[in-house]
C-alpha positions in Angstrom: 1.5 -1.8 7.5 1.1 -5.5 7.8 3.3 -6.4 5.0 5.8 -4.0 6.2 5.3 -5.9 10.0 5.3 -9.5 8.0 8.9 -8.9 6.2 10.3 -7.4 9.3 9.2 -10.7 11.4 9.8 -13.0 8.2 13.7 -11.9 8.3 13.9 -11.8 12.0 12.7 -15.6 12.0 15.4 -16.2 9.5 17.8 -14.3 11.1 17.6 -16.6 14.6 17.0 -19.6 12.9 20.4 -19.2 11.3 21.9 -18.1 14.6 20.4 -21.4 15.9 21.5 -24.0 13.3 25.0 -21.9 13.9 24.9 -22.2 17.3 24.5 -25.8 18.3 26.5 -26.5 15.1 29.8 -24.8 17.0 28.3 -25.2 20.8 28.9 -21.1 21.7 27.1 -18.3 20.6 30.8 -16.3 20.0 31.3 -19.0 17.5 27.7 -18.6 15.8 28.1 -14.8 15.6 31.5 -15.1 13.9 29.9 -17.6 11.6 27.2 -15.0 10.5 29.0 -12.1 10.5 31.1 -14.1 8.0 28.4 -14.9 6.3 26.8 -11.0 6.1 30.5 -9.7 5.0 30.2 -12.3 2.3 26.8 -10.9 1.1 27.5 -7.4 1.5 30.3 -7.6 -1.2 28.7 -10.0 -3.5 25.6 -7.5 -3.4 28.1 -4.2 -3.8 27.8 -3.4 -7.4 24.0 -3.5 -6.8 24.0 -1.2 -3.8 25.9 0.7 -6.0 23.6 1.6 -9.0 20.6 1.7 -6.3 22.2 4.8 -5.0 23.0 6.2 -8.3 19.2 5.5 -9.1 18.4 7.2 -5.3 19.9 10.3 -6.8 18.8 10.7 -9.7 15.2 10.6 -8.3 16.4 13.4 -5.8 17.9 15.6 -9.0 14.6 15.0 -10.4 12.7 16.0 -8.0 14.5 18.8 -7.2 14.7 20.3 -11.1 10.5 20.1 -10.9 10.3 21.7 -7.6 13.0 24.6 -7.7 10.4 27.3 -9.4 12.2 27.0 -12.6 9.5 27.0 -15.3 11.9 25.5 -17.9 12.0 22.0 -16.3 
């Protein structure tokens, strides 16, 4: 639980202090959020083929699990 609680405070600090350096950068916090949203879109495509093959790898741990646990002795 505590490094659960220490990556969720860890990316929150991040989060503001980039919302921070954005905002007395461009003087309003419009400006800032534009700037990081932005920023986020950016990431979100650069990381799409690896979002990708994590859900492919999400389902095939589902199919798994479901073949072992559907009473079929032949799995």
């Amino acid at each position: 639980m505590r490094v659960l609680a220490g990556i969720i405070v860890a990316i929150a600090v991040v989060f503001i202090g980039v919302m921070g350096f954005y905002w007395m950068r461009d003087g309003s916090l419009e400006s800032a959020g534009r700037e990081m949203d932005q920023k986020l879109e950016g990431l979100d495509r650069t990381t799409e083929p690896l979002q990708e093959s994590i859900g492919g790898v999400g389902e095939g741990v589902k199919e798994t699990i479901d073949n072992a646990t559907d009473g079929d002795d032949k799995t």
